[in-house]
N, C-alpha and C positions, 0 to 999 in steps of 0.2 A: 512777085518773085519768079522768078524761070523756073520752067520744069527740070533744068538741068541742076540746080543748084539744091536741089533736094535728095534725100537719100533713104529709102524705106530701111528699116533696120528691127530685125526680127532678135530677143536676147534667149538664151538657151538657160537654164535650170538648170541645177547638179541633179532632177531627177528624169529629166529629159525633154519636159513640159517649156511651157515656151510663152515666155510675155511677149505681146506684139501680133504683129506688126504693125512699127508706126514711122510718121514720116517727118523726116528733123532737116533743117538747114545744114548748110554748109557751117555757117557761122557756133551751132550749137557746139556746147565743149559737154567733154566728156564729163566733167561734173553734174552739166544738166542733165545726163542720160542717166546716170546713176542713181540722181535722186526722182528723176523718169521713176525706175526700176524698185524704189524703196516705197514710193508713192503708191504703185499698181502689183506689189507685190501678195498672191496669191495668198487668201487665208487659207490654215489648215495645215502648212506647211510646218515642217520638222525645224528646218532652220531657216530663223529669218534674221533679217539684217535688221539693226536700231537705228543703225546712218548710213550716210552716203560713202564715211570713209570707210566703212566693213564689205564693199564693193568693189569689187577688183574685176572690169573688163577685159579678156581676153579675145584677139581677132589674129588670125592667122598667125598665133603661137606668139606672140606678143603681148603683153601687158600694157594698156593704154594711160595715158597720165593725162590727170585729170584736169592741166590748163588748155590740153591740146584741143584744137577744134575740130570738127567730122572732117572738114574740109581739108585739114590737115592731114589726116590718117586716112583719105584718099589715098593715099599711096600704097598704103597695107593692105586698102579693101580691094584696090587692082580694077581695071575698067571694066564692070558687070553693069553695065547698061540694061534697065529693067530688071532687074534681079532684085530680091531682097537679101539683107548681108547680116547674116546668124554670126553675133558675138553669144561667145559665153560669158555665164557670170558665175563667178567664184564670191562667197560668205567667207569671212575672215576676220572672227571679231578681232576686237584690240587685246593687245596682249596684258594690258593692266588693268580689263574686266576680267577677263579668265583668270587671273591669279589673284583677285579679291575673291573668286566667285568659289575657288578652293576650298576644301573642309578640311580643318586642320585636326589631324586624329592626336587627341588628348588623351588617348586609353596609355594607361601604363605600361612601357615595353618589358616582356619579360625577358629573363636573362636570357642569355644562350650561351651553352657551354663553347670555350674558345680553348678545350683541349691538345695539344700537339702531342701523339705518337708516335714515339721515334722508334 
């Protein structure tokens, strides 16, 4: 494979901290990176992701979609020859875990007075 056809890529934490850096094809999709990312994802950590789909790639203010190839999103990363290229990553679980995951308060509401003084 060419050396040009490879792409170091360093991902950023929501706490600053940084998986990587590692070096992907042109061909890899941003699926494979994600789940890259869930795979070597840092024990200890406050929030961690359960899949690939609670990962959400940011690069140059852009949210990346996950059939796209590296080689495609070339274009975002802009011609940094030798550089390594710091995507952030955003956790986001599913919205229909967090709302089974809710506790539903069964305490008795008390009344409140709904007085009007006129």
């Amino acid at each position: 494979m060419p050396e040009e056809d490879l792409v170091d890529i360093k991902f950023r934490l929501y706490d600053g901290s940084d998986i990587g850096p590692f070096r992907y094809s042109s061909a890899a999709t941003v699926d494979m990176l994600k789940q890259r990312i869930v795979s070597d994802w840092p024990k200890g950590k406050t929030i961690v992701p359960k899949s690939a789909n609670e990962v959400k790639l940011i690069n140059s203010g852009q949210i990346l979609e996950n059939n796209k190839t590296v080689g495609q999103c070339k274009v975002l990363f802009g011609e940094i020859a030798g550089n390594i290229i710091i995507m952030h990553v955003v956790v986001q679980p599913s919205l229909a875990k967090t709302k089974a995951e809710k506790k539903v308060d069964d305490s008795p509401k008390k009344p409140v007075c709904s007085c009007s003084i006129l």
